[in-house]
C-alpha positions as CSV (number, residue, x, y, z in Angstrom):
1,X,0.0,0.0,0.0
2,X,1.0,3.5,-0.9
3,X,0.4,6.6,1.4
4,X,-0.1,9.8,-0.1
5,X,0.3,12.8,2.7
6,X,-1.9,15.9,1.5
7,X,0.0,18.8,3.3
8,X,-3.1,21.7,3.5
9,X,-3.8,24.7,5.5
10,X,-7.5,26.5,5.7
11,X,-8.8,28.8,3.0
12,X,-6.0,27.4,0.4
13,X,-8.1,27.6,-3.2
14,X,-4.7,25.5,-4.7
15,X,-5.7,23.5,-1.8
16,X,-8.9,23.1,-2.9
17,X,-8.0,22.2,-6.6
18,X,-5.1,19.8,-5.2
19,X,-7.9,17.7,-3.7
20,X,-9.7,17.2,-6.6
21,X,-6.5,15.9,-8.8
22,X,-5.7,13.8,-5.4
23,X,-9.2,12.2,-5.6
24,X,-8.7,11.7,-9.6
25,X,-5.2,10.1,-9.1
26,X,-6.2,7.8,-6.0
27,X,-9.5,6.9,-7.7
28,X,-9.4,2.7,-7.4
29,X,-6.2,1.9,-6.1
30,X,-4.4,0.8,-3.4
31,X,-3.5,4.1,-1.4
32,X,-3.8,5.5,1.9
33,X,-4.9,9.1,2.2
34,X,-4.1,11.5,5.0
35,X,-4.5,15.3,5.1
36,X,-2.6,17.3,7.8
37,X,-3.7,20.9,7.7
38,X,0.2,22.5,8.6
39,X,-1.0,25.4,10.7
40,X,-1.5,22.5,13.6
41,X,1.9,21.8,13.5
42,X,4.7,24.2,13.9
43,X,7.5,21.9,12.5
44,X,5.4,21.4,9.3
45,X,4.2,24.6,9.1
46,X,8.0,25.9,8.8
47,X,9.0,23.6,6.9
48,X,6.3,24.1,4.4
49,X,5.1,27.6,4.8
50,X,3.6,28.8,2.0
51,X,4.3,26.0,-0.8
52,X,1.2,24.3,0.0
53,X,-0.5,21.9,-1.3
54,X,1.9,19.3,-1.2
55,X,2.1,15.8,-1.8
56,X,4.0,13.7,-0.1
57,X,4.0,9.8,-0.9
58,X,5.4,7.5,1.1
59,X,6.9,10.4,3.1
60,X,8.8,11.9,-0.2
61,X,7.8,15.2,-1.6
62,X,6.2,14.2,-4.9
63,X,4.5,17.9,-5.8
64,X,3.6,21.0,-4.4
65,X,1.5,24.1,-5.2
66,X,0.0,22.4,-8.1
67,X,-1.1,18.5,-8.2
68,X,-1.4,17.3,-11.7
69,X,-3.5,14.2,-11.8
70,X,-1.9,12.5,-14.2
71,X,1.6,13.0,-12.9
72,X,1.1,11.7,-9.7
73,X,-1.1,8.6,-11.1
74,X,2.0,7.6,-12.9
75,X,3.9,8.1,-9.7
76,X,1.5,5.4,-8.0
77,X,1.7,3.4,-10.5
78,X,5.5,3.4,-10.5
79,X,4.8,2.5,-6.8
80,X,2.6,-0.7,-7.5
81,X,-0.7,1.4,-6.5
């Protein structure tokens, strides 16, 4: 099983987009989904600050600011997802 960290924060509209494409990507396979909104943690939030959303799968950066669907449903693929 893949996981796929969404890295968020409140009233993000590339946030909002991001989700969709995660959703798209994820669609049918084999991946675990979790969404940390970075403002609830100091350590993420400056590490991260304002190059959200960003991907993370299986605890490597894949994306940020933008998610492109099919880019990161090649990725899982390329993971066995």
């Amino acid at each position: 099983m893949v996981t796929l960290t969404f890295l968020t924060r409140a009233d993000c509209h590339l946030c909002e987009t991001a989700r969709d494409a995660i959703a798209e990507a994820v669609a049918g396979r084999d991946v675990s989904v979790s969404e940390i909104d970075i403002d609830t943690d100091d350590d993420l939030a400056g590490q991260y600050g304002w190059d959200v959303p960003v991907v993370l799968l299986n605890g490597r950066q894949h994306s940020f600011h933008r998610v492109d669907s099919g880019r990161l449903s090649r990725a899982l693929e390329a993971l066995g997802a």
